[in-house]
C-alpha positions in Angstrom: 30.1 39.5 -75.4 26.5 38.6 -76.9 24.6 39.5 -79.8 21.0 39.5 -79.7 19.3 38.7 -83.7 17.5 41.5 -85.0 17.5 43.9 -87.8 48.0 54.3 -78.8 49.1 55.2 -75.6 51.8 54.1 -74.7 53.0 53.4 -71.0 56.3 52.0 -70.2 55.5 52.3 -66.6 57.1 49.3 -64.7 56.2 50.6 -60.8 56.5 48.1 -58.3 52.8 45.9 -58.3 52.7 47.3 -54.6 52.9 51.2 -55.4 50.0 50.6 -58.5 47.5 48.6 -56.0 45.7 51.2 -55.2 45.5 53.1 -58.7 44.7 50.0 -60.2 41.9 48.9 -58.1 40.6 52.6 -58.5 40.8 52.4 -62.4 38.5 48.8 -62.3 36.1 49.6 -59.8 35.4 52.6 -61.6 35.1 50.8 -64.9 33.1 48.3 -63.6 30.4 50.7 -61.2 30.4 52.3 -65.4 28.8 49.4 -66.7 26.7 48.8 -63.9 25.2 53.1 -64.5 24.9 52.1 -67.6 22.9 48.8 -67.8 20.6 50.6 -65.0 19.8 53.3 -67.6 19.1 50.9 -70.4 16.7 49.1 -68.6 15.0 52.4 -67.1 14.9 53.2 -70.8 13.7 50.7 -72.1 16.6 49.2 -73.4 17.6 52.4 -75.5 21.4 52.1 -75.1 21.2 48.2 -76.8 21.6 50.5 -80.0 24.8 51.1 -79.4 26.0 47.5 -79.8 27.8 46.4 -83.0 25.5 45.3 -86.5 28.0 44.0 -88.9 28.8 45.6 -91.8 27.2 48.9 -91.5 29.6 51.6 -92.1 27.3 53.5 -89.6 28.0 51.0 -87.2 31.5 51.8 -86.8 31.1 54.3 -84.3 29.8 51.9 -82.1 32.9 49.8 -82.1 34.0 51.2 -78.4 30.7 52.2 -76.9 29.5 48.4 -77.8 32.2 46.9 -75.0 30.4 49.2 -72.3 26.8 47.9 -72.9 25.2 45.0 -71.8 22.0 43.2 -72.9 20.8 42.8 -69.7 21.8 42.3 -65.5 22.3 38.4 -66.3 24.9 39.4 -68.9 26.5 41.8 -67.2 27.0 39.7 -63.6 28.7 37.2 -66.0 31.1 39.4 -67.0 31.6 41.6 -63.6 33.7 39.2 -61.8 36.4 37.8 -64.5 36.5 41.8 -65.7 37.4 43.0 -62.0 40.1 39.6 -61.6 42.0 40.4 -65.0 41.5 44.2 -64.8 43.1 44.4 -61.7 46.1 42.0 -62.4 46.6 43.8 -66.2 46.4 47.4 -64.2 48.9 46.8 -62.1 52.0 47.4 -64.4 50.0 50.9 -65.1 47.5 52.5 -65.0 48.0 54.3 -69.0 49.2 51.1 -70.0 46.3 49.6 -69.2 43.9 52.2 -70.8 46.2 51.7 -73.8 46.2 47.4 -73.8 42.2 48.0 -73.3 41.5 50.3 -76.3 43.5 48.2 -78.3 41.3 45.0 -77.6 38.2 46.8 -78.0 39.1 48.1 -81.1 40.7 44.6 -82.1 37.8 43.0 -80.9 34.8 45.3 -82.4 35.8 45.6 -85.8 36.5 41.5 -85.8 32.9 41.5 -85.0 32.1 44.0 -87.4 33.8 41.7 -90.3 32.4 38.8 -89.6 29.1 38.7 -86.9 26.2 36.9 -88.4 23.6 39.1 -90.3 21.3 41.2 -88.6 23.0 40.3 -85.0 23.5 42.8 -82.8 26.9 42.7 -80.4 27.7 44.0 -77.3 29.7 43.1 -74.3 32.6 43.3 -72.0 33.4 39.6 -72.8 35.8 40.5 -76.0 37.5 42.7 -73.1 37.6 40.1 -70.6 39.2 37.2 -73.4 41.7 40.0 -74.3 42.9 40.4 -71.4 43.0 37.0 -70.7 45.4 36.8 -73.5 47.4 39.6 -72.5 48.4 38.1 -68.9 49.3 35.1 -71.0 52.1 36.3 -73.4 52.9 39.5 -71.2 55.5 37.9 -69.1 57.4 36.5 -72.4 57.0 39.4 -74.2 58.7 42.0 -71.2 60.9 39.3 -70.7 59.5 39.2 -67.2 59.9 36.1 -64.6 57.1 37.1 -62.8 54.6 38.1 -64.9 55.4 34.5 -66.8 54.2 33.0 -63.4 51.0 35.2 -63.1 50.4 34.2 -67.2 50.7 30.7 -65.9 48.4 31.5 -62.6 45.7 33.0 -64.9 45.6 30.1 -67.4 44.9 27.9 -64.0 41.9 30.2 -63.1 40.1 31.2 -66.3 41.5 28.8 -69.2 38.4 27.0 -69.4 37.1 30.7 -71.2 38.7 29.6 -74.4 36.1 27.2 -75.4 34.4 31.0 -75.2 36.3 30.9 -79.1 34.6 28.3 -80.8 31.0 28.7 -81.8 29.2 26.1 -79.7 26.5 28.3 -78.2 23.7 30.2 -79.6 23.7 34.1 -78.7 27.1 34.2 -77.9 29.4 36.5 -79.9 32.6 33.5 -80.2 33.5 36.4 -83.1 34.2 38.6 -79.9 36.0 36.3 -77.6 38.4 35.5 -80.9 39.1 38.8 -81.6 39.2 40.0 -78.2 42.0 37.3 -77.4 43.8 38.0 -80.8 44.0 41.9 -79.2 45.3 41.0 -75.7 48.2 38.9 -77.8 48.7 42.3 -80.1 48.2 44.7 -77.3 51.3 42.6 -75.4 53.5 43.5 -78.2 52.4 46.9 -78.6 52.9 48.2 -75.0 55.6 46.1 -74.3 58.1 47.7 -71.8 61.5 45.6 -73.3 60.5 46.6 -77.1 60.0 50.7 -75.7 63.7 50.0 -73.5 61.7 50.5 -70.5 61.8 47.6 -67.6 65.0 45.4 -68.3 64.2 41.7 -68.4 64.7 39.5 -64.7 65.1 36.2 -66.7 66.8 34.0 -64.3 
């Protein structure tokens, strides 16, 4: 997620990984080939759908809380954010496909109105980044929260991969919404709770 300065469902779904493959690659691609449509009619438009990113504390701008994760300010923006989004989309997807829509609203919402609240004056936010570091914090704490052996050791598989994103936090770069990735991650961690299967008596736990 970037800023550029300027003026639930509930699934309880616990398939087998194997069996949710398929609909879970479906559900990213298409996500993903979204943002791509979209960033191609920005920039045919002359960057008309930017207005749809996030200027804090406008009551207007509220509306644009969810549209803001979809756009991108620019092809160099959105590459960054294609792979990691297709990696964790996939992996969060596969315990659902409506518990993914579900964990995913919640971090945009979680995520947007953190930037709302507290984005420098006169920014203007948007990105799939504050997705991205929720997820990234969903995969983390899922596993513990469900209770769930394996999903502990793909928490621990993903923090090999992509825990270098959490320096994404901290604001140590210019033009880069850290307000995003904060409360992108903080969403992931509530969005685990939220959906979880043990708290709904869906899966049971395989502790071991």
């Amino acid at each position: 997620m970037a800023y550029r300065s300027g003026s639930g469902i509930n699934s309880t779904s616990d398939r087998s990984p194997r069996r949710t493959a398929w609909p879970a690659a479906k559900l990213i691609l298409f996500w993903v080939a979204l943002l791509w449509v979209l960033e191609f009619v920005d920039q045919a438009t002359g960057n008309s759908l930017d207005t749809f990113g996030i200027i804090p504390r406008r009551e207007g701008e509220l509306v644009d809380v969810i549209p803001a994760a979809f756009m991108h300010f620019g092809f160099g923006h959105l590459i960054a954010n294609t792979l990691p989004l297709l990696v964790l989309g996939f992996l969060a997807a596969l315990r659902g496909t409506g518990r993914f829509l579900a964990v995913a609203f919640t971090i945009i919402v979680v995520s947007g109105l953190g930037v709302w609240l507290v984005a420098p004056d006169g920014s203007n936010t948007a990105g799939a980044s504050g997705l991205i570091f929720g997820l990234f914090g969903y995969l983390l704490v899922r596993g513990f929260v469900d209770r769930r052996i394996t999903d502990v050791a793909l928490g621990g598989v993903v923090a090999v991969l992509y825990g270098s994103i959490l320096w994404g936090v901290l604001p140590t770069e210019s033009g880069v919404s850290w307000q995003g990735h904060l409360f992108g991650l903080i969403g992931g961690v509530v969005a685990a709770f939220m959906t979880s299967s043990a708290r709904a008596g869906g899966a049971k736990p395989d502790w071991h």
